[in-house]
N, C-alpha and C positions, 0 to 999 in steps of 0.2 A: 703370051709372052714367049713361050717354047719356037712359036715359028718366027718371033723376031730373033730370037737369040739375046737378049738382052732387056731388061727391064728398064721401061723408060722412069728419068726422073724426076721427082716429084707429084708422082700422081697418087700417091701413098701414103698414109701414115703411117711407122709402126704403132703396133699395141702394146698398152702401155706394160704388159708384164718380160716384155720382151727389150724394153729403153735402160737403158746405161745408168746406173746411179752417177751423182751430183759429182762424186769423187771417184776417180780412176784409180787400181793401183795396180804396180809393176806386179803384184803377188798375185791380182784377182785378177790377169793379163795369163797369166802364164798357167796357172790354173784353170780357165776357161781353154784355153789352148790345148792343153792335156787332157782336157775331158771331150772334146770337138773329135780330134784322132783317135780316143776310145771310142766313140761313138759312131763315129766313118768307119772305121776297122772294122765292126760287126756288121757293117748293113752286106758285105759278100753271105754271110751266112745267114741272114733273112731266107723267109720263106719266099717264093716268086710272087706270092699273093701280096706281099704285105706291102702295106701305105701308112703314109701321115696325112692328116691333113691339117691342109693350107688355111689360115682365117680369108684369104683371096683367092688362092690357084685351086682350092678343094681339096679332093684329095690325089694325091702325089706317090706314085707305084715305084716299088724297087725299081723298075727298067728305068723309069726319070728320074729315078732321087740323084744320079750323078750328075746327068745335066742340068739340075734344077741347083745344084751346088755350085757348079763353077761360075754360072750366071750368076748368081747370087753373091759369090765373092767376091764377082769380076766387077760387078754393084755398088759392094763397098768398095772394090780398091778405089772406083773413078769418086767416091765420095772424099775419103781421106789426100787424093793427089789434088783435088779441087783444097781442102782444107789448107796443106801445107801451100799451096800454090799462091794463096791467097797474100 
């Protein structure tokens, strides 16, 4: 996926600990969003070694966790411009 630059779609499930409850709200919206930039903000200060890993991509190193994010955003934006589009 790193050397397309973009994750194709549909070939994917999420997991299910990872899926959206039934009900959205503007409070659990904006909460998640606050805790996203806490948690962005610290990965400068990670060790060079350190990783997550992926249930797909494995595991994912400081040096790619940024480009592994913008793809990933960029992921969801075409999913929600597809939603309102519709």
């Amino acid at each position: 996926m790193f050397a397309l630059g973009f994750f194709p779609r549909g070939k994917a499930k999420a997991p299910e600990h990872v899926k959206p409850p039934e009900v959205i709200t503007k409070e659990a919206i904006i909460s998640q969003m606050q805790l996203a930039k806490t948690n962005v903000s610290t990965i400068a200060s990670l060790d060079k070694n350190a990783f997550f890993k992926h249930p797909l991509f494995g595991h994912i190193n400081k040096k790619r966790v940024s480009r592994f994010l913008v793809m990933h955003t960029n992921h969801h934006i075409k999913i929600i411009n597809d939603i309102v589009n519709k």
